[in-house]
N, CA, C and O of each residue as an XYZ file, in Angstrom:
808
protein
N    -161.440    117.285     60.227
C    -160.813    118.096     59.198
C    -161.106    119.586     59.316
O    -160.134    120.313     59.112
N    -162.286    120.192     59.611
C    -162.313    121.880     59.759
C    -161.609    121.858     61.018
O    -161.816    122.812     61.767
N    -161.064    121.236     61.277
C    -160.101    121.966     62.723
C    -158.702    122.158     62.172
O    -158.054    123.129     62.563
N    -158.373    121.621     61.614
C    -157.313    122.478     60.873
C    -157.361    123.998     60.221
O    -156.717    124.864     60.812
N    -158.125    124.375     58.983
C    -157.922    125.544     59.045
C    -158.512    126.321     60.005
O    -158.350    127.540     59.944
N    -159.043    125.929     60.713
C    -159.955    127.213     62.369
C    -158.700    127.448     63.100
O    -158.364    128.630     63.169
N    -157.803    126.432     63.755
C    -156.630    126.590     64.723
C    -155.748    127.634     64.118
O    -155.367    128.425     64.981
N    -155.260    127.922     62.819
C    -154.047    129.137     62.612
C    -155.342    130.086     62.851
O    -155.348    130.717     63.908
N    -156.325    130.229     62.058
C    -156.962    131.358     61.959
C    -157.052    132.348     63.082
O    -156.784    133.535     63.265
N    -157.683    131.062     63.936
C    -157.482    131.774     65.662
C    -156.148    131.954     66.309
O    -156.102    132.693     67.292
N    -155.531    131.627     66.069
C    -154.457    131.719     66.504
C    -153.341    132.858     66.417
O    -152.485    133.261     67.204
N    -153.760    133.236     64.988
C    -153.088    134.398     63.910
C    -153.547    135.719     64.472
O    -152.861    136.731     64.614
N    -155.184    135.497     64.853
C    -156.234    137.058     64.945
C    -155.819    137.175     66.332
O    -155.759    138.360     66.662
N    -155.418    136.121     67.543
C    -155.097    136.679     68.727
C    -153.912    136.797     69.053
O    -153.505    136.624     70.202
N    -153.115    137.148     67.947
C    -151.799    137.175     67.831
C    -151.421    139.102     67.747
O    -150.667    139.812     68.413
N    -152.206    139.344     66.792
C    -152.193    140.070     65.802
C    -152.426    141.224     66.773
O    -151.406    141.888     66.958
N    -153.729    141.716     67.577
C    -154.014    142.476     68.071
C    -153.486    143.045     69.292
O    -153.620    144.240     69.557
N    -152.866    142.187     70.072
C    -152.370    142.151     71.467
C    -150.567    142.750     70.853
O    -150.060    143.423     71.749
N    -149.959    142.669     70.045
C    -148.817    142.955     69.662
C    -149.018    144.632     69.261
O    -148.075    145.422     69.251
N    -150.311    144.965     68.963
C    -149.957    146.680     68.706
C    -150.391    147.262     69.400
O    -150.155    148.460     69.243
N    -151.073    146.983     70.318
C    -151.281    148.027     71.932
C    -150.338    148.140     72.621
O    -150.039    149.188     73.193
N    -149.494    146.726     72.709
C    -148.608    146.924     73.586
C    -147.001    147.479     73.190
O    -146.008    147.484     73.917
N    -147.118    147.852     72.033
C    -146.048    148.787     71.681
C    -146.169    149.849     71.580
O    -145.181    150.579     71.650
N    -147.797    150.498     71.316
C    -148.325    151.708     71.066
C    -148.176    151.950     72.403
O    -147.291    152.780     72.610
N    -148.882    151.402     73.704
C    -148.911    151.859     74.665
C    -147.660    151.832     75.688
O    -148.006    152.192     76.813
N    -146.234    151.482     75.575
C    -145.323    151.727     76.040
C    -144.898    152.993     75.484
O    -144.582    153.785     76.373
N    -144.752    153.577     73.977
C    -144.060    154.957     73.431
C    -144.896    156.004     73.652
O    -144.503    157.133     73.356
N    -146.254    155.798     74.237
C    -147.073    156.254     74.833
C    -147.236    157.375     75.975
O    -147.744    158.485     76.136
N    -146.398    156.278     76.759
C    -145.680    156.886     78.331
C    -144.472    157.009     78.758
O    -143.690    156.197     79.253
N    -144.370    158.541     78.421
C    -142.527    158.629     77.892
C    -142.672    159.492     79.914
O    -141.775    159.279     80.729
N    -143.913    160.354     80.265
C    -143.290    161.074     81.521
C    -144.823    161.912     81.791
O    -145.413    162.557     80.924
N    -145.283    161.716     83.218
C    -146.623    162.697     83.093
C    -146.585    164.062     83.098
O    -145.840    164.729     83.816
N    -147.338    164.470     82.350
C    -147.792    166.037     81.742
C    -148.346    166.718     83.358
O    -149.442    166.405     83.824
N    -147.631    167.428     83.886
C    -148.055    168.012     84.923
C    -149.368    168.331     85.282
O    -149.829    168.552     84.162
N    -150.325    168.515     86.090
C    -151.211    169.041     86.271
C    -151.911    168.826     87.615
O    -151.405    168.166     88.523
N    -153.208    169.476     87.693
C    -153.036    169.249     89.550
C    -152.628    168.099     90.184
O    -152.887    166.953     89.818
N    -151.954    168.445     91.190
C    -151.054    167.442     91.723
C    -151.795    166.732     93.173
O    -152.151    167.423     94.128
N    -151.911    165.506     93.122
C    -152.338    165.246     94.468
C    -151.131    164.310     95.430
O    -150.034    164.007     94.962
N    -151.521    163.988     96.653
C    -150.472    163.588     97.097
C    -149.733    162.292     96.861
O    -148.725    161.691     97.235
N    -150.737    162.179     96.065
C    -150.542    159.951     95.738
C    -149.450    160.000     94.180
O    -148.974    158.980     93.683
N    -149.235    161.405     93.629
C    -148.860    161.883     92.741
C    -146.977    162.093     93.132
O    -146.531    162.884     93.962
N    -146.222    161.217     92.334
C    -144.739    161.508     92.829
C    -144.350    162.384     92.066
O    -144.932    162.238     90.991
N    -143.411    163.544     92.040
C    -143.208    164.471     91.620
C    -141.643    164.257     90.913
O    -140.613    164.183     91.583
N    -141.689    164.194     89.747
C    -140.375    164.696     88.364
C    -139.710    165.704     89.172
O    -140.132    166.365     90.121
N    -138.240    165.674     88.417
C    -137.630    166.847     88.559
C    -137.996    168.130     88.090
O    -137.974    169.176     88.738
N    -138.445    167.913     86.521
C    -139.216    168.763     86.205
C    -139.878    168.868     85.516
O    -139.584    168.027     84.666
N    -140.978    169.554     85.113
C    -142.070    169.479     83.885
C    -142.035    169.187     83.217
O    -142.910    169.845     82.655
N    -141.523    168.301     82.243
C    -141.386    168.449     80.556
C    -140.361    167.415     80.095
O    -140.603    166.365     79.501
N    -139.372    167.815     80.411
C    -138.233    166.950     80.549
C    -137.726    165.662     80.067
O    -138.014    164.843     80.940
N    -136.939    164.921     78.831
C    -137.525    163.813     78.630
C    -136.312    162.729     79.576
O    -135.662    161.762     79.179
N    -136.367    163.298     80.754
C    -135.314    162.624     81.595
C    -135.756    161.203     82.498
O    -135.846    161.511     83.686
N    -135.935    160.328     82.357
C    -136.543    158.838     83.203
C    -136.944    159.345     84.373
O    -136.182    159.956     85.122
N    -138.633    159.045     84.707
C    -139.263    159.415     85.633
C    -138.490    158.314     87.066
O    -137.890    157.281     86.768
N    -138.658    158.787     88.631
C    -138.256    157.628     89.465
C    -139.505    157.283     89.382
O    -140.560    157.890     89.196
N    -138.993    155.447     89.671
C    -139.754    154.755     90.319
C    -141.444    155.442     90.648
O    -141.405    156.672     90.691
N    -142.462    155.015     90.813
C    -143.734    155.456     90.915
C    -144.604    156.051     91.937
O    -145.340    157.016     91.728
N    -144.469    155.353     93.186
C    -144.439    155.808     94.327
C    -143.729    155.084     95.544
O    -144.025    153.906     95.745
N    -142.731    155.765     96.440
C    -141.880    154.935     97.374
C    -142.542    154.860     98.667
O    -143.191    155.689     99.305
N    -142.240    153.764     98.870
C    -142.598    153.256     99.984
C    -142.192    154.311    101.154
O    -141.028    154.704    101.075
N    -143.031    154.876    102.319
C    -142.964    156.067    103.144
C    -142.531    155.904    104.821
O    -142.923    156.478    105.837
N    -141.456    154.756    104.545
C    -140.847    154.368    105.629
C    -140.667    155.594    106.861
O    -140.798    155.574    108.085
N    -140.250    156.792    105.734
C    -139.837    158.084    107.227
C    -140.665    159.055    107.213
O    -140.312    160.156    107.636
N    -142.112    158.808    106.652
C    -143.260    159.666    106.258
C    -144.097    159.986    108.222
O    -144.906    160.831    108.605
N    -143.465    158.986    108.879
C    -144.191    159.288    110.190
C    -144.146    160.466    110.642
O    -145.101    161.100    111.091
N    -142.669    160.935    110.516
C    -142.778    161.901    111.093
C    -143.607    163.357    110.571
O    -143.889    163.564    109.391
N    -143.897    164.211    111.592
C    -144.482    164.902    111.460
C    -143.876    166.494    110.820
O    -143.073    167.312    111.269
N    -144.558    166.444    109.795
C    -143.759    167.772    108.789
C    -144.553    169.294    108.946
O    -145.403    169.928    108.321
N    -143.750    169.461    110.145
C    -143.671    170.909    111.026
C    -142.879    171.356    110.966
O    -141.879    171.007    110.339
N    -143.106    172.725    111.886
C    -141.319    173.316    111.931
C    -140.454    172.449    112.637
O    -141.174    171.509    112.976
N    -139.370    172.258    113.022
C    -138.557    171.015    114.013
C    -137.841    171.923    114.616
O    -137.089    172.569    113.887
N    -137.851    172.191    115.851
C    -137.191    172.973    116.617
C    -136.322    172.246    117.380
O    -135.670    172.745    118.297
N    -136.246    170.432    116.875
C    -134.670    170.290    117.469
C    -133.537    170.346    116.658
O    -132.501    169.729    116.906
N    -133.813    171.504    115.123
C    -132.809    171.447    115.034
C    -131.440    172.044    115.436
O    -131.015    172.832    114.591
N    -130.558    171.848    116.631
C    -129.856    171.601    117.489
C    -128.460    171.685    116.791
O    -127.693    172.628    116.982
N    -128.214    170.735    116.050
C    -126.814    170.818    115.508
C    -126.927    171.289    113.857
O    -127.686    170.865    112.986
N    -126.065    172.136    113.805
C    -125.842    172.107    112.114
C    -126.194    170.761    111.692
O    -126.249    169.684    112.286
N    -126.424    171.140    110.466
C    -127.121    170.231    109.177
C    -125.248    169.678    108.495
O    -124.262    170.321    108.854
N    -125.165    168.864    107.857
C    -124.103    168.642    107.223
C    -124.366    169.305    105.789
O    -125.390    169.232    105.109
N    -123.449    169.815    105.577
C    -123.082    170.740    103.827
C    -122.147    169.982    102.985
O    -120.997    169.588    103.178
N    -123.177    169.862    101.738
C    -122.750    169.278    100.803
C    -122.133    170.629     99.486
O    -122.730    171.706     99.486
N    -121.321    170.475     98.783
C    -121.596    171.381     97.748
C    -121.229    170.453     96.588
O    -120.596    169.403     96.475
N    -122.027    171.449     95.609
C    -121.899    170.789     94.590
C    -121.412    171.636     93.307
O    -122.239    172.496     93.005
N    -120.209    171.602     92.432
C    -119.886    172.552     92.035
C    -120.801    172.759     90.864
O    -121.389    171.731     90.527
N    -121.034    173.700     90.249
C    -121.890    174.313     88.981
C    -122.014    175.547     88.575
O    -121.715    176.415     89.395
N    -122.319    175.822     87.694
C    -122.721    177.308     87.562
C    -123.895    177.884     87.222
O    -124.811    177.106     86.956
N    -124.107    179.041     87.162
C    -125.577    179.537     87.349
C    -126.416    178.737     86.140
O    -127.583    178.346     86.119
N    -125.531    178.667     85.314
C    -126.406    178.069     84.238
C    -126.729    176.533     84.202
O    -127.440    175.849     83.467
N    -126.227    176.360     84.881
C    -126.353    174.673     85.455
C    -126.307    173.754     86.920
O    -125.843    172.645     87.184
N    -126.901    174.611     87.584
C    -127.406    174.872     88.988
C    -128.620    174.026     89.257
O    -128.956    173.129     90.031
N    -129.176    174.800     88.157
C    -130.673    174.050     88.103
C    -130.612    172.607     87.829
O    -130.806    171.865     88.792
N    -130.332    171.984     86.463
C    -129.795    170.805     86.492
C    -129.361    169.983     87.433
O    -129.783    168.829     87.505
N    -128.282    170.576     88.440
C    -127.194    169.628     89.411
C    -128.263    169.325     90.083
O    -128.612    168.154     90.228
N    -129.161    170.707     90.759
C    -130.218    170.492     91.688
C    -131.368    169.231     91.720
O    -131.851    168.574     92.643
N    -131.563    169.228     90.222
C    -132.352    168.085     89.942
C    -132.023    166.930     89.858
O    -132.793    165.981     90.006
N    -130.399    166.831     89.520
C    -130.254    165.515     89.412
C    -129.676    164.811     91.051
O    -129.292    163.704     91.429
N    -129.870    166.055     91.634
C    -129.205    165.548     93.705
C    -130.886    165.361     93.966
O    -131.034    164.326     94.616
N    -132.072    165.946     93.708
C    -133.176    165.302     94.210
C    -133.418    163.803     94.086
O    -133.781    163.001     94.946
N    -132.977    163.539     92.133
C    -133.579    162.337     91.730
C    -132.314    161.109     92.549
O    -132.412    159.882     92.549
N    -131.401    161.800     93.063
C    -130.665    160.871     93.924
C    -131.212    160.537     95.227
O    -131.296    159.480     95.852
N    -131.539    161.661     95.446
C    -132.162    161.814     96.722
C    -133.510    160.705     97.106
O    -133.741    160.056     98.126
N    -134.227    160.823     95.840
C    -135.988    160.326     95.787
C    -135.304    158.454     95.126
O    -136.012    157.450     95.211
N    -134.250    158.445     94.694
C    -133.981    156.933     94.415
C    -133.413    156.310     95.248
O    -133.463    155.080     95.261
N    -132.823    156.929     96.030
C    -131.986    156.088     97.683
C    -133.095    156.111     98.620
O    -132.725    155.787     99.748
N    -134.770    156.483     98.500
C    -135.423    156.213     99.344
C    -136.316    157.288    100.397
O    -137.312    157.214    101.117
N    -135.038    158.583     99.897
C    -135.948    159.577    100.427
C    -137.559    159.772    100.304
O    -138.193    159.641     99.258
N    -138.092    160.108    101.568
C    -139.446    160.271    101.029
C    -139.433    161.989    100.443
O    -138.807    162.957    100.876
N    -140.461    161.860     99.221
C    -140.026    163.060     99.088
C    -141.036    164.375     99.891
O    -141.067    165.492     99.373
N    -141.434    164.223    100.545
C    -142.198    165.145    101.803
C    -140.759    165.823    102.656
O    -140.617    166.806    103.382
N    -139.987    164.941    102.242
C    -138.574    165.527    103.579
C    -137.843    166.519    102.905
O    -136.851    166.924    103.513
N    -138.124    167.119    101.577
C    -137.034    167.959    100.350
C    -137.216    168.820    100.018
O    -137.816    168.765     98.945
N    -136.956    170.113    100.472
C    -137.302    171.154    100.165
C    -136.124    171.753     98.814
O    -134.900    171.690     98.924
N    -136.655    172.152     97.942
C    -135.759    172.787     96.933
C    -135.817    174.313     96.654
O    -136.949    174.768     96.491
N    -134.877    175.086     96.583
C    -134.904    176.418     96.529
C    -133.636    176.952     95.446
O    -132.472    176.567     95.341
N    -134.567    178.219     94.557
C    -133.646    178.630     93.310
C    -133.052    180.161     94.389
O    -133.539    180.494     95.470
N    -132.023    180.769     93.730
C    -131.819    181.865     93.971
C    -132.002    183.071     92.712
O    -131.982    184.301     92.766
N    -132.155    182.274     91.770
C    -132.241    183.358     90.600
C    -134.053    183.086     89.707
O    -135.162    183.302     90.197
N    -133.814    182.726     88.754
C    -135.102    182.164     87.959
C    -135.842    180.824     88.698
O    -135.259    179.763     88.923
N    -137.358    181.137     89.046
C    -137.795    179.728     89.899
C    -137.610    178.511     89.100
O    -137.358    178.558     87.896
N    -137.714    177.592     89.660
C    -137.647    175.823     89.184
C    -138.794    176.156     88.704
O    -139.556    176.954     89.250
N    -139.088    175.352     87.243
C    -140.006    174.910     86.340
C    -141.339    174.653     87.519
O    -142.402    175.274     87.527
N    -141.050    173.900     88.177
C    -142.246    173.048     89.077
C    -142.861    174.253     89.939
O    -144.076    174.429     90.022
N    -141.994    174.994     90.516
C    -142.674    176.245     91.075
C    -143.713    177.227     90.160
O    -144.855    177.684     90.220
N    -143.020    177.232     89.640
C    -143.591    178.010     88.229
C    -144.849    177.669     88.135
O    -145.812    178.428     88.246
N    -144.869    176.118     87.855
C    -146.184    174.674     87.305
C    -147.201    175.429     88.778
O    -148.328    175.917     88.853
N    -146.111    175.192     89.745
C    -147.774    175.144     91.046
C    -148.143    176.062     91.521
O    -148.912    175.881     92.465
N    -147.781    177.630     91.111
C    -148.080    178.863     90.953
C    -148.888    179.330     90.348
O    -149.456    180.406     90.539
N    -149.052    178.507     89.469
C    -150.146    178.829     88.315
C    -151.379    178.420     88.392
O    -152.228    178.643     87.528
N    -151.654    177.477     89.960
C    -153.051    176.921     89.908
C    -153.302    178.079     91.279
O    -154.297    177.907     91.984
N    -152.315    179.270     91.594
C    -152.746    180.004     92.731
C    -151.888    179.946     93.938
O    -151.480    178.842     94.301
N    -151.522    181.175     94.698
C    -150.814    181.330     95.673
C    -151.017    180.321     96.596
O    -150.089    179.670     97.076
N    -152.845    180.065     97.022
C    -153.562    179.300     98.128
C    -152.995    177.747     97.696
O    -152.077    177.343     98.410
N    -153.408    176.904     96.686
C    -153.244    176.135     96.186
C    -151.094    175.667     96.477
O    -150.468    174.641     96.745
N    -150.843    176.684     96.291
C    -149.459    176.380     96.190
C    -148.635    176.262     97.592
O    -147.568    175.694     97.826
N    -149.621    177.095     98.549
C    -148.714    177.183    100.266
C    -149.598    176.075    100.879
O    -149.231    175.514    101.912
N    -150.982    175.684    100.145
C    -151.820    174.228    101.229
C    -150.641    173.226    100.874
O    -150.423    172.375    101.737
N    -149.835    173.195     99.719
C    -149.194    172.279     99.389
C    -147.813    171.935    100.258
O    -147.239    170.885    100.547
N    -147.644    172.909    100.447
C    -146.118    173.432    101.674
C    -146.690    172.987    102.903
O    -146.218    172.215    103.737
N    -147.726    173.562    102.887
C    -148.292    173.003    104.885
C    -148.462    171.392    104.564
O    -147.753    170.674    105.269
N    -149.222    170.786    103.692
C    -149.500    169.439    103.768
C    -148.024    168.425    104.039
O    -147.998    167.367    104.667
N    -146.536    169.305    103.172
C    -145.759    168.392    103.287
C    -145.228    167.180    103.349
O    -144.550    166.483    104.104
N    -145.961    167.138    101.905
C    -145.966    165.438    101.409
C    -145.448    164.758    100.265
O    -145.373    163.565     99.970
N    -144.933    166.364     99.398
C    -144.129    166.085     98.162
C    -143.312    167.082     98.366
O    -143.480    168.071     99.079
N    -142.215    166.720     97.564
C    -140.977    167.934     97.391
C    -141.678    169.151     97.017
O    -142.632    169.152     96.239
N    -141.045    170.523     97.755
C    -141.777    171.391     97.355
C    -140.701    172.476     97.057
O    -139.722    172.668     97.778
N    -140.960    173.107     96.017
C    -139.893    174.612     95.187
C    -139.971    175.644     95.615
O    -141.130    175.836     95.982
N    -139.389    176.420     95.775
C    -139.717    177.560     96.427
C    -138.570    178.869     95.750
O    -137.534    178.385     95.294
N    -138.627    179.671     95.702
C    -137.634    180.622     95.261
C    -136.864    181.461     96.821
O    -136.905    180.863     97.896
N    -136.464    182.319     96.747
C    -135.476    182.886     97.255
C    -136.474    184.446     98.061
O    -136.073    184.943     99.114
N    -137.186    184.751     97.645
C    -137.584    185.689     98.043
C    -138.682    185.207     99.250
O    -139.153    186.045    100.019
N    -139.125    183.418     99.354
C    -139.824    183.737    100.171
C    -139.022    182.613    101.636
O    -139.615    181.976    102.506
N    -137.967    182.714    101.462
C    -137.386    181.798    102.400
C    -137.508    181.749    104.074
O    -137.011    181.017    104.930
N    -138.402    182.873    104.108
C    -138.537    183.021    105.315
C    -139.756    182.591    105.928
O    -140.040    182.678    107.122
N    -140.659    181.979    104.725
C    -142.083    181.672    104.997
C    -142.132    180.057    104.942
O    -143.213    179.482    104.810
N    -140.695    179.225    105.068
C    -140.750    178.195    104.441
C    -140.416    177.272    106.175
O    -139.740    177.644    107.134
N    -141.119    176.167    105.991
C    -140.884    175.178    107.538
C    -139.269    174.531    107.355
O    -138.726    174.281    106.279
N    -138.881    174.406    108.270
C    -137.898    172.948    108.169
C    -138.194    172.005    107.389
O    -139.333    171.632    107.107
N    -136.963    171.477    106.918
C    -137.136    170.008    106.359
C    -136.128    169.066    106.590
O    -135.060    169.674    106.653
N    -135.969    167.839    106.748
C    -134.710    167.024    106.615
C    -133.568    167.740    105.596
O    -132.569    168.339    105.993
N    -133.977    167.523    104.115
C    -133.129    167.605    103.194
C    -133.727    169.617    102.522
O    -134.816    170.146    102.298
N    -132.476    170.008    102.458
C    -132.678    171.372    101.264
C    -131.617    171.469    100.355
O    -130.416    171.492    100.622
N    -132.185    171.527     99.205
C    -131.272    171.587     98.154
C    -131.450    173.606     97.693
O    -132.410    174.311     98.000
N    -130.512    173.937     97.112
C    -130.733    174.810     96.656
C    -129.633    175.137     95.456
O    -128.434    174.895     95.314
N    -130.286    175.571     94.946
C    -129.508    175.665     93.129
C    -129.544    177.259     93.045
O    -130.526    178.001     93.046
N    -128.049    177.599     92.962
C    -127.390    178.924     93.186
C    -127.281    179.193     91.466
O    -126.306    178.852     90.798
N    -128.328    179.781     90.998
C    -128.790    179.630     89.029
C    -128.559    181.554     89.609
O    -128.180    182.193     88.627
N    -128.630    182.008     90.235
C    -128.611    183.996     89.783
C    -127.669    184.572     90.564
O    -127.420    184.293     91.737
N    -127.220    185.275     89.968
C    -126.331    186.101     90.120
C    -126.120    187.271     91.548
O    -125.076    187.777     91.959
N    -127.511    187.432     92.049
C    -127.747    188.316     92.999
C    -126.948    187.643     94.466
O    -126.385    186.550     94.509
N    -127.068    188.521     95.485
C    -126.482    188.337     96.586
C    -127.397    187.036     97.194
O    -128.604    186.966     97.428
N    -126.517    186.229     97.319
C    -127.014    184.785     98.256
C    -126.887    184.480     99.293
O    -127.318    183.406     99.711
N    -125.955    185.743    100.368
C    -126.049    185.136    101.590
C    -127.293    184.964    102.695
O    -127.343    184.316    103.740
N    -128.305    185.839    102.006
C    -129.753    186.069    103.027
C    -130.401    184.347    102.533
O    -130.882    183.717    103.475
N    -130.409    183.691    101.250
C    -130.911    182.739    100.842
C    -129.776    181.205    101.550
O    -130.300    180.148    101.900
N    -128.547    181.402    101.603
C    -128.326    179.933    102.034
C    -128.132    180.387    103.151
O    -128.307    179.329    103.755
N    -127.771    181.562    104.428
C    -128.154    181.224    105.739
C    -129.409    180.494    106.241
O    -129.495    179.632    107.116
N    -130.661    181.226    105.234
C    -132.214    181.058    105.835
C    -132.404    179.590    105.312
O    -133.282    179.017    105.958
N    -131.756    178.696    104.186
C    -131.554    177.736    104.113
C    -130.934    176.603    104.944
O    -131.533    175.588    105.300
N    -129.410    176.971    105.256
C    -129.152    176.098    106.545
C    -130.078    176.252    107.796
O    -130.282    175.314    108.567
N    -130.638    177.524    107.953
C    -131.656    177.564    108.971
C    -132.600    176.470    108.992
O    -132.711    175.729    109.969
N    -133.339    176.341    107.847
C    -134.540    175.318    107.617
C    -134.010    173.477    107.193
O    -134.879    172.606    107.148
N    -132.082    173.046    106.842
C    -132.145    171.937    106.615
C    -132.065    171.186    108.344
O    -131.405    171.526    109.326
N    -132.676    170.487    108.215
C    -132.581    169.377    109.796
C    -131.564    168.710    109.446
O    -130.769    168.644    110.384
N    -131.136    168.067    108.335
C    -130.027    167.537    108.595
C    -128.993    167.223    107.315
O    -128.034    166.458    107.418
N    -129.284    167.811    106.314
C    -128.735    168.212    104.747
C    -128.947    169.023    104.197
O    -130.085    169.048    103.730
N    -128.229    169.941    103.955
C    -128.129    170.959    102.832
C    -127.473    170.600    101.601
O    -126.255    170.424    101.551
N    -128.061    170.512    100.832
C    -126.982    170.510     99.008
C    -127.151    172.012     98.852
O    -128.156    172.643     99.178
N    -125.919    172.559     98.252
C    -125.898    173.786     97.276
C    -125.003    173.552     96.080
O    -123.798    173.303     96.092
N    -125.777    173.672     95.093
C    -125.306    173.436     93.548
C    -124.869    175.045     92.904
O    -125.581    175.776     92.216
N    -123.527    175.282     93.364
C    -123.077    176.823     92.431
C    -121.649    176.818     93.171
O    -121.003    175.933     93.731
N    -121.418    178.292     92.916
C    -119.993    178.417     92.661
C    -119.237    178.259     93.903
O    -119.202    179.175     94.725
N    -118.609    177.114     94.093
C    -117.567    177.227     95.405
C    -117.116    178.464     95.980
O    -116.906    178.541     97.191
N    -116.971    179.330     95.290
C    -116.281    180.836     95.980
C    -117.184    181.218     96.468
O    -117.237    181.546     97.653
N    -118.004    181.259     95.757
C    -119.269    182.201     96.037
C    -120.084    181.533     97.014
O    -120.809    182.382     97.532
N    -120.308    180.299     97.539
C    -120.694    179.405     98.241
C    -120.082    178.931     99.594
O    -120.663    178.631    100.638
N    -118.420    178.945     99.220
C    -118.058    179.323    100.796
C    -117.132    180.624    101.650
O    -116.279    180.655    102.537
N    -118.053    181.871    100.588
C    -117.448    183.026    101.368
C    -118.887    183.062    101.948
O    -119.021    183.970    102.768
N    -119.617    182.569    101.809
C    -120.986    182.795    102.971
C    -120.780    182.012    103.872
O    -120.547    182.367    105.027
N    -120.854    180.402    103.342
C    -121.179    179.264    104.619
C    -119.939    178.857    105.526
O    -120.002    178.346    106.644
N    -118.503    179.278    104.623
C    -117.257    179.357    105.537
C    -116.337    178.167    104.372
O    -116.769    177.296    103.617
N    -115.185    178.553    104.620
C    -114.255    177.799    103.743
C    -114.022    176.112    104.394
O    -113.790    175.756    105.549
N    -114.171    175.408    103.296
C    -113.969    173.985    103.175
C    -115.396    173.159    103.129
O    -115.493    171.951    103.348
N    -116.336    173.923    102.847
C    -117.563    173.534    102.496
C    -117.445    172.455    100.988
O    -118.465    171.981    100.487
């Protein structure tokens, strides 16, 4: 007979507790709060953002290769464009990475570049220091941001995106860009303005 009321009792108390962690701790983890970044660390589009993080970390099927300069690149890169405008450049840009990083890209192969105001994330890894921010470029193991002024300090990569967000003259930024894609360029901005540089039918 005391086994009757003991069985709900227990039953009720290990009921009870396991049901509010695990709701607390899903609304919990909406997206990680930036901060030093290591390489085991997959990188958001952008800081803050309450946009669905990818997947956690991808498998680094094309991570062998070695992320140097590539001096076979030999043939033009293929050009993508993507239409937008300065004010939504940035956006397109992010949402062709998170395409990019969900079809498998590793993201060590992606270089991203603003022409006007830097990407949020540049911004983020600027702030822990110039040194800190170019070991991160040489290591070449996460997507890395870069602005427009320093395009000339930047290695090859498979993939470059670049988000045409300012107004200033862009042809020094997407030549030195097709220079550095090995084998994709995205540019997110204005068709006119995009193929009186790279050539019509882009």
């Amino acid at each position: 007979m005391p086994l009757i009321p003991e069985e709900p009792q227990i039953h009720e108390s290990a009921q009870g507790p396991r049901a509010t962690p695990a709701t607390g701790r899903t609304a919990s983890t909406p997206r990680p709060v930036p901060g030093p970044r290591s390489a085991a660390t997959p990188r958001p589009g952008r800081p803050g953002p309450a946009k669905p993080a990818p997947p956690a970390q991808r498998p680094r099927t094309t991570s062998d290769r070695p992320v140097t300069d590539r001096p076979e690149n030999r043939s033009a890169p293929q050009i993508q464009l993507i239409p937008a405008s300065a004010a939504s450049a940035l956006d397109a840009a992010d949402e062709a990475l998170d395409l990019l990083l969900d079809s498998g890209r590793a993201p060590g192969d992606v270089l991203l570049l603003t022409t006007g105001e830097q990407h949020p994330w540049a911004t983020h890894e600027l702030s822990f220091g110039e040194g800190a921010y170019w070991a991160h470029h040489e290591a070449g193991d996460d997507v890395f941001f870069a602005g427009a002024a320093v395009v000339d300090r930047l290695r090859t990569r498979p993939v470059v995106i670049v988000a045409v967000n300012g107004e200033d003259d862009i042809a020094d930024v997407l030549t030195g860009a097709r220079e550095r894609a090995g084998a994709l360029l995205i540019v997110c901005g204005d068709p006119q303005r995009v193929n009186a540089v790279l050539g019509a039918g882009v």
